[in-house]
VOGU-3710 file (C-alpha; in Angstrom, 3 decimals, decimal comma):
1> xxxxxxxxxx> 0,000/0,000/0,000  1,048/3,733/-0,466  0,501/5,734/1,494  0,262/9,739/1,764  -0,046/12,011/4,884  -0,607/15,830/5,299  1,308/18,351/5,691  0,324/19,187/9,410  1,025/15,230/10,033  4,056/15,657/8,206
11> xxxxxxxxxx> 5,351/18,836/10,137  4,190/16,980/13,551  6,691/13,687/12,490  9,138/16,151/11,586  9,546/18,174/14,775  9,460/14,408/16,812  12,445/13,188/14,424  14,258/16,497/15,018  14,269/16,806/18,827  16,754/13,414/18,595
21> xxxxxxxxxx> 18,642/14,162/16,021  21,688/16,747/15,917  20,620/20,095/14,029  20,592/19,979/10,364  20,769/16,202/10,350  17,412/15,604/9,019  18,348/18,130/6,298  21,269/16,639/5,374  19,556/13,094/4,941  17,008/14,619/2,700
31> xxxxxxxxxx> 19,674/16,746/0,256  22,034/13,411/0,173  18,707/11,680/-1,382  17,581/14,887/-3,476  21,337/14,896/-4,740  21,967/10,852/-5,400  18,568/10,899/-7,890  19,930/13,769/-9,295  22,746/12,438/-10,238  21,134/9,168/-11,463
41> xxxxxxxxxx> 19,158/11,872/-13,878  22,250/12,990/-14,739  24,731/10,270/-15,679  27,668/11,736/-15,760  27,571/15,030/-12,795  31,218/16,161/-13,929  31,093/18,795/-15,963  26,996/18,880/-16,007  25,383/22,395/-15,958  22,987/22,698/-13,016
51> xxxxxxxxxx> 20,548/25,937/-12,194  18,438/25,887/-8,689  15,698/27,877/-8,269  15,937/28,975/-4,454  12,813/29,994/-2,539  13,067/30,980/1,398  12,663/28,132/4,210  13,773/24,475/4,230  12,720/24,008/1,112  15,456/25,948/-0,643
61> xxxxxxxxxx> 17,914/24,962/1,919  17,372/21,095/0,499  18,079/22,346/-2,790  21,095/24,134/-1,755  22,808/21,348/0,099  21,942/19,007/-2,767  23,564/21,083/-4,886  26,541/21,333/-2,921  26,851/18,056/-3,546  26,752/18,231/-6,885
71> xxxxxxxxxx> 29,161/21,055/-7,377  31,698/18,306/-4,954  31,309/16,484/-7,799  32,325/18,094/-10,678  29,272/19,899/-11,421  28,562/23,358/-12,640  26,093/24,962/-9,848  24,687/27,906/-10,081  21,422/28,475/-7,445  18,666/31,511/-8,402
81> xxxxxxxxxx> 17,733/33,090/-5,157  13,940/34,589/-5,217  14,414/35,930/-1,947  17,270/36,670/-1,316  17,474/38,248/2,336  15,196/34,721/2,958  17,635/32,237/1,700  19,027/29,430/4,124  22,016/30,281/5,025  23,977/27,486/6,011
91> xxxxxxxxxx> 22,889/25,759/2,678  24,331/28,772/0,702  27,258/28,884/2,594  28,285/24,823/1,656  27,181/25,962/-1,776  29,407/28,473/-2,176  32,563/26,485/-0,663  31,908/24,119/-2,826  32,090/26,346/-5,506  28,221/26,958/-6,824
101> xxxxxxxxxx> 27,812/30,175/-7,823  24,641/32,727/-7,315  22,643/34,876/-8,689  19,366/36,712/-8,735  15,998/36,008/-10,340  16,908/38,523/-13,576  19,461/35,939/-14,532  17,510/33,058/-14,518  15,921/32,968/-18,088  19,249/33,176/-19,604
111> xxxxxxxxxx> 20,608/30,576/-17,266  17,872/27,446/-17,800  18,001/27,145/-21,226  21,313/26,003/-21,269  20,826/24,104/-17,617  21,048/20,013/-18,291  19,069/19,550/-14,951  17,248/22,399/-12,918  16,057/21,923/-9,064  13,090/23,286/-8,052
121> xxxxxxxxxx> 13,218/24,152/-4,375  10,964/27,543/-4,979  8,183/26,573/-2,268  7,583/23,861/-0,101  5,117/22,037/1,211  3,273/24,489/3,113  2,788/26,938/-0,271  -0,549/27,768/-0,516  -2,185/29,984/-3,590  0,042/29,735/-6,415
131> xxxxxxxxxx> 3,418/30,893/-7,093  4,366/34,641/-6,608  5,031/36,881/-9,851  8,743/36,050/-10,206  8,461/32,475/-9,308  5,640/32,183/-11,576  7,520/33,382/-14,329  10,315/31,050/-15,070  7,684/28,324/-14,619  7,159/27,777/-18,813
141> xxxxxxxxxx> 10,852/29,345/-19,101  11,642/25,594/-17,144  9,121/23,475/-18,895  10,092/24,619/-22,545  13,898/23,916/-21,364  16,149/20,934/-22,495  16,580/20,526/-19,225  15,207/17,334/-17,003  13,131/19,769/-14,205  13,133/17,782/-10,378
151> xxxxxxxxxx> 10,908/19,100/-7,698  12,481/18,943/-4,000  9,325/17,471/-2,209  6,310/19,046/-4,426  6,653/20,904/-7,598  6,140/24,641/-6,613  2,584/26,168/-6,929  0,815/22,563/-6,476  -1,324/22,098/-2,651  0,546/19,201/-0,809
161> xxxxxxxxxx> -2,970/18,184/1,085  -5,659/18,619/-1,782  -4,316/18,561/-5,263  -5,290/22,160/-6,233  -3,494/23,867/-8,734  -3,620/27,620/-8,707  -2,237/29,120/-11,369  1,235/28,911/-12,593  3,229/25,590/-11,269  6,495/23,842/-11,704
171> xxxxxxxxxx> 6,139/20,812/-14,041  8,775/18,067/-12,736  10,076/15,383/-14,833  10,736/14,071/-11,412  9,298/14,600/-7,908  11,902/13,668/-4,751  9,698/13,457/-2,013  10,605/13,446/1,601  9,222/10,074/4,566  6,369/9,950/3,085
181> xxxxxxxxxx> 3,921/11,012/-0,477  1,774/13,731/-0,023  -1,838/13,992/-1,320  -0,911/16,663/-3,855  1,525/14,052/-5,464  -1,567/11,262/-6,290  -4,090/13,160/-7,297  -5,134/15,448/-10,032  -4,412/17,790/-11,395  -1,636/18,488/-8,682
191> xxxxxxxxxx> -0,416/14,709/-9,806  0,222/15,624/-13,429  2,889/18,343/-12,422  4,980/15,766/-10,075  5,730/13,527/-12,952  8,108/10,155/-11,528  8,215/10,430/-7,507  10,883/8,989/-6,081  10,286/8,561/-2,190  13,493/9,288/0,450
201> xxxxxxxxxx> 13,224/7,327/3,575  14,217/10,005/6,501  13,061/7,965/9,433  9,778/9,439/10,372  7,629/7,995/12,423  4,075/8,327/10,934  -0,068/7,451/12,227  -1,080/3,658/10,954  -3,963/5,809/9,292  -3,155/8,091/6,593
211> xxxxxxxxxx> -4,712/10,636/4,262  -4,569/8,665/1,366  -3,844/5,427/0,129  -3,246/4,009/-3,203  -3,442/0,400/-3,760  -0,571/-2,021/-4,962  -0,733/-5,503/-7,047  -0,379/-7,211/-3,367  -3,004/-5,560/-2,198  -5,522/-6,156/-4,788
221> xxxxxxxxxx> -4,480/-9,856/-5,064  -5,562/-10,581/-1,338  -8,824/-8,511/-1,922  -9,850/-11,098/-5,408  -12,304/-13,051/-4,322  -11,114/-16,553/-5,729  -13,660/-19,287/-5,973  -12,483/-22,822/-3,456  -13,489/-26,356/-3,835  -16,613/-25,286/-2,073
231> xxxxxxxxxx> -17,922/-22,390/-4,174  -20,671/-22,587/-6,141  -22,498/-19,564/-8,218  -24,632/-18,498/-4,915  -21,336/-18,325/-2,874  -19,457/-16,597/-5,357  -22,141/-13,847/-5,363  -25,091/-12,929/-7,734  -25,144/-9,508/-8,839  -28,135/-7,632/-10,090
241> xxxxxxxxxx> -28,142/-5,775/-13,211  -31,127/-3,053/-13,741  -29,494/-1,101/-16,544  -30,232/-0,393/-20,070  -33,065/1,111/-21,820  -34,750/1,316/-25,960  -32,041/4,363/-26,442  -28,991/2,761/-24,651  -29,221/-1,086/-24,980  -25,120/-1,210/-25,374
251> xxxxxxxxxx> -25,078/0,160/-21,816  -26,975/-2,711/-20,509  -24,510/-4,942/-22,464  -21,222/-3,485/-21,407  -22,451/-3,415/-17,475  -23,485/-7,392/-17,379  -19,630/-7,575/-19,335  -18,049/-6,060/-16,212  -20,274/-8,106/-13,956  -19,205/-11,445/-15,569
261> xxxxxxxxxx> -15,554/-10,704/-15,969  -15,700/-9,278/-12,375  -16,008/-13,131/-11,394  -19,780/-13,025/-10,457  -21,246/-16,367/-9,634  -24,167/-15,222/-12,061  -25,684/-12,159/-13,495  -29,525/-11,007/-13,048  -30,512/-8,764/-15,724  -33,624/-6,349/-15,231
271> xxxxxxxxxx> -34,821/-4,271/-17,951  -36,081/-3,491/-21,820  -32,046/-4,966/-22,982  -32,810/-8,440/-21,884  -32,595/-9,717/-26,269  -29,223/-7,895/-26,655  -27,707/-8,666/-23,280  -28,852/-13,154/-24,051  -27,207/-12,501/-27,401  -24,141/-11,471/-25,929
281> xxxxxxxxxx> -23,962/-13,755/-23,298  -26,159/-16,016/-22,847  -25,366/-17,287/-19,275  -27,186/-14,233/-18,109  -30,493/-14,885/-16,043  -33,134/-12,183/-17,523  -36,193/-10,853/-15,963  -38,519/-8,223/-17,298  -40,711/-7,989/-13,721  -38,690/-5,357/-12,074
291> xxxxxxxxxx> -35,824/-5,792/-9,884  -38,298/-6,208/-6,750  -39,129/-9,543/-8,305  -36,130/-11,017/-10,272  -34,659/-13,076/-8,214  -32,390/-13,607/-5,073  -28,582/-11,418/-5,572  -26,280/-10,538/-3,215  -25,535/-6,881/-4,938  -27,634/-4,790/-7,280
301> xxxxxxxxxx> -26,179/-2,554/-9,721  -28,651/0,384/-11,359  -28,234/3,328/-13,424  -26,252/2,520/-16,556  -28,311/3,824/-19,786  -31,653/3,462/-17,584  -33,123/6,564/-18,887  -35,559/8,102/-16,806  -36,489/4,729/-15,337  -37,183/6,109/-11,341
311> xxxxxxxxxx> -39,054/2,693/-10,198  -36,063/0,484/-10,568  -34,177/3,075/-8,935  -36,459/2,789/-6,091  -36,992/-0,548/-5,998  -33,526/-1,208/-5,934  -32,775/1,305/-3,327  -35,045/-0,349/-1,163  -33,346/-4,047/-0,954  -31,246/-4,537/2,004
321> xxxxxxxxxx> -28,163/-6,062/-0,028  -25,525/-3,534/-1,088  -26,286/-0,878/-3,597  -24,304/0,125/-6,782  -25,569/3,674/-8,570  -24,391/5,194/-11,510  -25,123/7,370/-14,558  -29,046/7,872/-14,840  -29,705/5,953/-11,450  -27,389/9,135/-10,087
331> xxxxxxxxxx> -29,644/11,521/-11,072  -32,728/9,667/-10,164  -32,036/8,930/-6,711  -33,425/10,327/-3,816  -31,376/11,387/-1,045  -32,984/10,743/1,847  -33,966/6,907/0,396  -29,661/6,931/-0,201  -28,860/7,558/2,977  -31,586/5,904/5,203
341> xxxxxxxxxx> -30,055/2,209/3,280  -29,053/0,193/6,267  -26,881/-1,973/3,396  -23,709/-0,279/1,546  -24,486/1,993/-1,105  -21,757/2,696/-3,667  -21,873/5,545/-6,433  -19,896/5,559/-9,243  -19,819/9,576/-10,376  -17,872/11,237/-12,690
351> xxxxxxxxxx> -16,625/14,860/-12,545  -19,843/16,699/-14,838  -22,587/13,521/-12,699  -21,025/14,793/-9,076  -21,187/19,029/-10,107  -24,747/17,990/-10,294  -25,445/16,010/-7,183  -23,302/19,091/-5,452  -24,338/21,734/-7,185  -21,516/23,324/-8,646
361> xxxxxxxxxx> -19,630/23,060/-11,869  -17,974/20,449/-13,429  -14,527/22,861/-12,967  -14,668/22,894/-9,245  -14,844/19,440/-8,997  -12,300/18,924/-11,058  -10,106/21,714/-9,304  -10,317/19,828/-6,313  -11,011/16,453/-6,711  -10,224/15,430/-3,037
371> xxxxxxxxxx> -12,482/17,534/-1,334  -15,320/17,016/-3,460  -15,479/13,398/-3,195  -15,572/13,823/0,638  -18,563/16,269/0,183  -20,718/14,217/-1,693  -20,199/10,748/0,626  -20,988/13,194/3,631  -23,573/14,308/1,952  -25,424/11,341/0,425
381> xxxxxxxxxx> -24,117/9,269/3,560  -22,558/6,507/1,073  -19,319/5,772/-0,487  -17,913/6,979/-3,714  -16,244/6,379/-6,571  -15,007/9,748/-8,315  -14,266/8,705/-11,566  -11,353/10,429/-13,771  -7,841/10,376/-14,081  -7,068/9,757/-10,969
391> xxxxxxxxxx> -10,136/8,087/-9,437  -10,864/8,767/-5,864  -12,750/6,314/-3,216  -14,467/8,497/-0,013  -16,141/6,337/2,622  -18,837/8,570/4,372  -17,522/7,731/7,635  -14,012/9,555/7,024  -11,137/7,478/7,067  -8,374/7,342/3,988
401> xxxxxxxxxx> -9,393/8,079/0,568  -8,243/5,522/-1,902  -6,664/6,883/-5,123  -5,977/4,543/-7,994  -3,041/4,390/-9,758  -3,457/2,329/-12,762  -5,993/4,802/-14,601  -4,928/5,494/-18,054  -6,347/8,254/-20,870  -7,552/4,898/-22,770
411> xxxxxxxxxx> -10,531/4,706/-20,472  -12,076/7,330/-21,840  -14,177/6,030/-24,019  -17,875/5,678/-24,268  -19,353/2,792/-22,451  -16,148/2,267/-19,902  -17,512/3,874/-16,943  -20,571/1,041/-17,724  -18,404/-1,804/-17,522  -16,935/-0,482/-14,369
421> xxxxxxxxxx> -20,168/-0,554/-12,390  -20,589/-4,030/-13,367  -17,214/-4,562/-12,411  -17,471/-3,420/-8,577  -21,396/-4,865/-8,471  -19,357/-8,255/-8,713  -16,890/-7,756/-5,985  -19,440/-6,262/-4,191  -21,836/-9,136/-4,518  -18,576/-11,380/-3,644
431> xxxxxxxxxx> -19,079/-9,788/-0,149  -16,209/-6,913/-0,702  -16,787/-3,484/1,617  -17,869/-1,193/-0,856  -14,431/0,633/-0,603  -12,594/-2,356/-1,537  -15,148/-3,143/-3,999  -14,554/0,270/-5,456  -11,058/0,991/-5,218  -10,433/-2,378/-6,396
441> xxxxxxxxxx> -12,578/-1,910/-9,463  -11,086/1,125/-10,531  -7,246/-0,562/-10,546  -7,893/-3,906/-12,361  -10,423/-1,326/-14,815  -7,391/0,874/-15,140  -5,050/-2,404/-16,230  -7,870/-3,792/-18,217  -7,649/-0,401/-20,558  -4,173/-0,384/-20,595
451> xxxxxxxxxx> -3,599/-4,028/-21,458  -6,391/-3,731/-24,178  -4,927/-1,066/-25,567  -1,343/-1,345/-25,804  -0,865/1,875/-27,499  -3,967/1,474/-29,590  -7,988/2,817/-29,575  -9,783/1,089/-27,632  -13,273/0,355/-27,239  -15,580/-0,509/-24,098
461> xxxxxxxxxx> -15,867/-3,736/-24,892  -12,026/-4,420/-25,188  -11,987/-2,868/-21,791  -14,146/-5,503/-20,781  -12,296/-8,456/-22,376  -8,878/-6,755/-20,637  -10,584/-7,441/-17,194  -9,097/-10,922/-17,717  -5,503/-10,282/-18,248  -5,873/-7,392/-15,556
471> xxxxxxx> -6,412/-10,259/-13,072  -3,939/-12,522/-14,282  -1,798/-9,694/-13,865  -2,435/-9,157/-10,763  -2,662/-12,894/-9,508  0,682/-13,531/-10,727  2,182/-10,857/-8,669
//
């Protein structure tokens, strides 16, 4: 599992680690890190050209030891102090005996053009609102560089705790991040500045329960529900399908897809879809009496292409088995029947489906992704699954997000986020939590795409067949 903790959890680790150590030790451990993946960027650090961009605070002493370091070995140093009455002294001082040079802020756009590596030690992980004028100007001067750009903790101008991006930013080739990730470094659209992060073990001593987490192949693999010698189709779960419509039959299609390849024991389908969802697979147990009578399941899935079907909805908000609702059965779901469910309830929103359920635009929820998928599980009392590039899983009752790290741009496609209901109705039906159901969803969806694409379009229903190799994948480790 990875893990990532705030900054105010961060700070509080810090201050216990530095009361035992000798002063500047803890320093010193992170600039020895910051400088060895430097120079494993680098190659060769003799004779390599190296600009820092200096802020005030630790932050821009890290970048100033490490590039002490660098100038001890043979490399050209020269550190750009923004402030430069607020630059850390001791770390200019071994600079400068080592033989970097310095200069101010004017000299910078000259200076990274011809850099072969720049450091960004601007801000730290307590910026908040953007980067200043000067700060924010050498921002594209970096990113249109030949230069390979690495952030010292965060990339300036990104929020360590929520992801928020506020104006200008730093955008890192490489992200060297002190004890522990931060939120801002897993999630969007903080996540796309960090590129590679590289974590530094300094010996802090963090809670068991952090801010986020972000599954791993081990992780998932002990969360599969694999069928014994004992299982049969009830014990490996029956999940309920009420999806599909005249208009959106596909969607119907694509969500009983998911639901087999999820490893259900057997698929209910409910609804108007039932001839297109036997021709595809004709294992499928279809009903056209309403989800109320079709049939025992341990999980019920609703919403995919259901049109403006609000009795389904109902009906299937009112059986006490877990609860899967996307797309239309989003919109058509009361809140008060959502959160008076004694069973789980899981919703699968993406960014423009959860601006509506909030009430604001698709923009803010996509400007901060972390705090709006804690809003709507307060709000709806249920878990959810924020779909997007970096999909988020919020438990109503607090406790770490999830954040998945296997999404890729191939998912995007019509009919994927269908397929992914289906998906965690199975593992929900298997008797998952509906986090685990969720956040494990969303990582074997995000190998599924990527395996059944393989640089190539892709279509839902390839997403679907990927589901297979995803947990092969996984199940071999």
């Amino acid at each position: 599992m990875r893990s990532a903790y705030s900054v105010e959890t961060v700070r509080a680790a810090e201050r216990e680690l530095m009361a035992r150590l000798p002063e500047g030790a803890l320093m010193q451990r992170a600039a020895a890190g910051l400088a060895a993946a430097c120079a494993d960027l680098l190659g060769r650090v003799y004779g390599s050209r190296v600009v820092l961009l200096v802020g005030s605070g630790d932050n821009g002493g890290d970048a100033l030891y490490a590039g002490a370091r660098l100038a001890r070995r043979g490399a050209g140093v020269t550190a750009v102090l923004l402030t430069p009455e607020r630059a850390h002294a001791a770390g200019l001082a071994a600079l400068r005996r080592a033989g970097g040079t310095v200069t101010g802020v004017e000299g910078a756009e000259d200076l990274i053009p011809r850099a072969d590596l720049v450091l960004d030690g601007i801000v730290g992980i307590g910026g908040k609102g953007g980067l200043r004028p000067d700060a924010a100007r050498l921002a594209p001067v970096a990113e249109a560089s030949r230069a390979v750009v690495v952030a010292v903790d965060l990339p300036s101008g990104v929020d360590a705790d929520t992801g928020e991006v506020r104006g200008a930013a730093i955008r890192a080739d490489l992200t060297v991040t002190f004890g522990t990730h931060k939120p801002g470094l897993l999630v969007d659209p903080a996540r796309e500045y960090a590129g590679s992060v590289r974590l530094v073990d300094i010996g802090l001593a963090l809670p068991v329960e952090a801010e986020l987490e972000a599954l791993q192949h081990a992780d998932v693999a002990r969360l599969l529900p694999v069928p014994t010698g004992e299982s049969d189709k009830y014990r490996r779960g029956v999940v309920g399908i009420a999806a599909g419509s005249a208009r959106y039959p596909g969607a119907a299609v694509l969500a009983v897809a998911g639901a087999l390849r999820g490893g259900a024991g057997a698929v209910r389908y409910v609804g108007p879809a039932g001839d297109a969802v036997i021709a595809r697979f004709p294992e499928t147990l279809v009903s056209d009496r309403g989800p109320k009578r079709a049939g025992r399941v341990q999980a019920w899935v609703v919403g995919p292409g259901a049109g403006d079907d609000a009795a389904s909805v109902a009906e299937v908000l009112a059986a006490d088995v877990p609860v899967l609702l996307d797309a239309d059965g989003l919109r058509l779901a009361d809140v008060d029947a959502v959160r008076g469910r004694r069973a789980p309830t899981l919703m699968t929103p993406h960014a423009g489906e959860a601006a509506a359920l909030l009430g604001v635009t698709r923009e803010s929820v996509e400007e901060a992704r972390l705090e709006s998928v804690r809003e709507l599980a307060g709000r709806y009392g249920a878990t959810v699954l924020l779909k997007g590039s970096t999909t988020l899983v919020a438990d109503s009752g607090g406790g770490a997000v999830r954040v998945n790290p296997t999404g890729t741009a191939w998912l995007a496609t019509a009919g994927s986020g269908d397929v992914l209901s289906g998906l965690a109705g199975s593992l929900l039906a298997a008797g998952l939590c509906a986090v685990d159901a969720g956040s494990t969803a969303a990582y074997l969806h995000g190998l599924a795409g990527r395996f059944a694409a393989e640089g190539a379009p892709v279509g839902a229903h390839d997403v679907a067949d990927g589901i297979r190799g995803a947990w092969r994948d996984v199940r071999a480790g």
